[in-house]
C-alpha positions, -999 to 999 in steps of 0.1 A, spaced: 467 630 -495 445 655 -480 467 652 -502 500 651 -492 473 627 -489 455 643 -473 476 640 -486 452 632 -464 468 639 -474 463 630 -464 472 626 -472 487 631 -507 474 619 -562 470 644 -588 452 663 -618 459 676 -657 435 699 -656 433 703 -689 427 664 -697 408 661 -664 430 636 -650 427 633 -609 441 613 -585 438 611 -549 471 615 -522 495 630 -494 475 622 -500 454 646 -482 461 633 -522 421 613 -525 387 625 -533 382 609 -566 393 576 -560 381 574 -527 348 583 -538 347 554 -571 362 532 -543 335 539 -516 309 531 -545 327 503 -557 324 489 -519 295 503 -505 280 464 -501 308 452 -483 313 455 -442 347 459 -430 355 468 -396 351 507 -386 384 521 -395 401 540 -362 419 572 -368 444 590 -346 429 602 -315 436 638 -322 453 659 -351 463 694 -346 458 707 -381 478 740 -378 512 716 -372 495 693 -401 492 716 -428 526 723 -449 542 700 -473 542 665 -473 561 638 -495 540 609 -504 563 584 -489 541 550 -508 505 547 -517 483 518 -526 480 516 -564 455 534 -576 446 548 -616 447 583 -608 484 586 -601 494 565 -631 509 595 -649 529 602 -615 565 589 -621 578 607 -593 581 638 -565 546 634 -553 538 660 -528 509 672 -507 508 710 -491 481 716 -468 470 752 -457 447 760 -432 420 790 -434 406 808 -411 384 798 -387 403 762 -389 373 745 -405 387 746 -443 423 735 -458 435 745 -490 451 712 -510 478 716 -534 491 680 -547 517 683 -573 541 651 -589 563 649 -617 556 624 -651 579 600 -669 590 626 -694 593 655 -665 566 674 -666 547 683 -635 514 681 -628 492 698 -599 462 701 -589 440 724 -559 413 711 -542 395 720 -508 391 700 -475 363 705 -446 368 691 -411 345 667 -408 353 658 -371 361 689 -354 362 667 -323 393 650 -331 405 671 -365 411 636 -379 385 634 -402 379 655 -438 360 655 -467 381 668 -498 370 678 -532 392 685 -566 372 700 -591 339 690 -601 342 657 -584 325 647 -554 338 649 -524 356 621 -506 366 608 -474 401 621 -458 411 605 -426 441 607 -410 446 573 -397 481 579 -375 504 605 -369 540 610 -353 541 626 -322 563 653 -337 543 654 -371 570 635 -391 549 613 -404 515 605 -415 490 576 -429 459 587 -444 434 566 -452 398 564 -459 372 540 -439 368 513 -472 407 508 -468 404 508 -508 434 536 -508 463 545 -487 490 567 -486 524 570 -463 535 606 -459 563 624 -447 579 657 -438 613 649 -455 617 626 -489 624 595 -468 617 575 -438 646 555 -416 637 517 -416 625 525 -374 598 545 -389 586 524 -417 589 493 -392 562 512 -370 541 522 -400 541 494 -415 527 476 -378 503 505 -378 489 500 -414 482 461 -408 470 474 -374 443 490 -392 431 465 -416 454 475 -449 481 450 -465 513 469 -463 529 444 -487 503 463 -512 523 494 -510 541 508 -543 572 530 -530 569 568 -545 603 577 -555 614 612 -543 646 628 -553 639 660 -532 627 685 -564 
């Protein structure tokens, strides 16, 4: 996430900062992973991943529930409540990221980061950064007409992450997410489900 993911988001994955874990989400939720992915990749071609045509980021930012992800080792600690909140600064160039989740044994774990727009064109393109990673790729690859929804992706299609305003999505939704995501070159039979009891 820009994250939750991005996380973002995008979209929405998250950090002990005191062991250094991070993980990328809602999901604005993404710059470490996305950047060991993009290195991981950087020989293979895949087609140029297209993002939504426009995003207005001041309905974007807020808090979003990481809906399902792609696996991914940075959210392995994450057993649940994986969230994404998105503030905009001034100017509407930066976005404060604050990805939080919940471990097996209840603790909570969150994490800041920053995201600049990298397409101010369409607002549908960041870089994000957590710490003293790099930074990664953040784009927001669809979003609900009403801001319901979100994917957020990045252009290796190594991660993904479904986000939403509310802990759920009806089965019309994921129906047209899920026909979006293989739209765009992703597997959505790869996605884990994020449980979310609304904590």
């Amino acid at each position: 996430m820009l994250a939750a993911g991005i996380a973002p988001g995008g979209y929405m994955n998250y950090m002990n900062t005191s062991k250094g874990l991070a993980w990328a989400g809602a999901g604005f939720t993404t710059s470490a992973a996305v950047v060991y992915g993009a290195r991981r990749m950087r020989s293979k071609r895949v087609p140029e991943l297209e993002t939504a045509p426009h995003v207005d980021l001041e309905r974007y930012q807020g808090r979003w529930f990481e809906i399902a992800r792609y696996p991914n080792p940075f959210e392995r600690r994450c057993a649940k409540n994986t969230t994404a909140e998105y503030t905009l600064g001034k100017g509407g160039r930066r976005v404060v990221v604050e990805n939080r989740c919940t471990t097996e044994d209840g603790r909570g774990y969150s994490v800041r980061g920053r995201a600049t727009v990298a397409n101010r064109d369409t607002g549908a393109k960041l870089r994000v950064k957590f710490g003293p990673f790099g930074s990664a790729d953040y784009w927001i690859v669809d979003v609900a007409p009403d801001y319901r929804y979100a994917i957020v992706g990045e252009p290796k299609r190594k991660f993904l992450w479904i986000l939403s305003r509310t802990p759920s999505v009806d089965a019309a939704d994921r129906a047209t997410i899920d026909l979006r995501v293989r739209a765009a070159g992703y597997d959505p039979d790869r996605l884990v489900r994020t449980p979310q009891d609304g904590a």
